[in-house]
N, C-alpha and C positions, 0 to 999 in steps of 0.2 A: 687715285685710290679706288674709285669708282671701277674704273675699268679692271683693275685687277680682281676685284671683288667676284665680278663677273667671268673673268676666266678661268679664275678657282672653282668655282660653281659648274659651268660649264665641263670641266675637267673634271669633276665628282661625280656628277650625271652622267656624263660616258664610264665612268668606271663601273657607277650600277646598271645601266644600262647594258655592258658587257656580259654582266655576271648573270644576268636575268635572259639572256639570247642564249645562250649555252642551248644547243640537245642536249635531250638526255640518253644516257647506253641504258641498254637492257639492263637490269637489276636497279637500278635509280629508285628509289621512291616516289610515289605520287599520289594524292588525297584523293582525287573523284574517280570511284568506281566506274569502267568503262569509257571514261576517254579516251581522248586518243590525240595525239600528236606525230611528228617523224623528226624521224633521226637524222645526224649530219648529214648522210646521204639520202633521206628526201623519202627513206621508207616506212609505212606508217608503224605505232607504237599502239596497243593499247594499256591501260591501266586498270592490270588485274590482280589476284590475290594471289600469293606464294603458293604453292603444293603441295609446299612444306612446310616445317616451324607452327610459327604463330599467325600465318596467311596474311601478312601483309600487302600493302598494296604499294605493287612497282610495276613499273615499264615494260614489260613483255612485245613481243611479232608476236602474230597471231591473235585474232580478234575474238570476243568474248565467246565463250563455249567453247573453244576451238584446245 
């Protein structure tokens, strides 16, 4: 029973662990002004404020100021 317990577990963890690996596309949402990350293809992202609306903050190319 022990071992199943375990594999279950294991099997949960990869599934959040999936969900948490994702890039994000352009328009994504993201909390810390001016990060930055990259996308599927490895190109970097920052995290700035809309230009429009309500200025929220998502995943933009192009790096702060820009």
């Amino acid at each position: 029973m022990s071992r199943f317990r375990f594999v279950i577990s294991a099997a949960a963890l990869a599934v959040v662990t999936a969900s948490y690996a994702q890039a994000p596309a352009p328009g994504d949402s993201c909390s810390t002004l001016h990060a930055t990350t990259q996308d599927a293809n490895g190109r970097t992202m920052w995290c700035n404020p809309t230009m429009t609306g309500d200025h929220s903050l998502v995943w933009q190319y192009g790096g702060p100021g820009e």
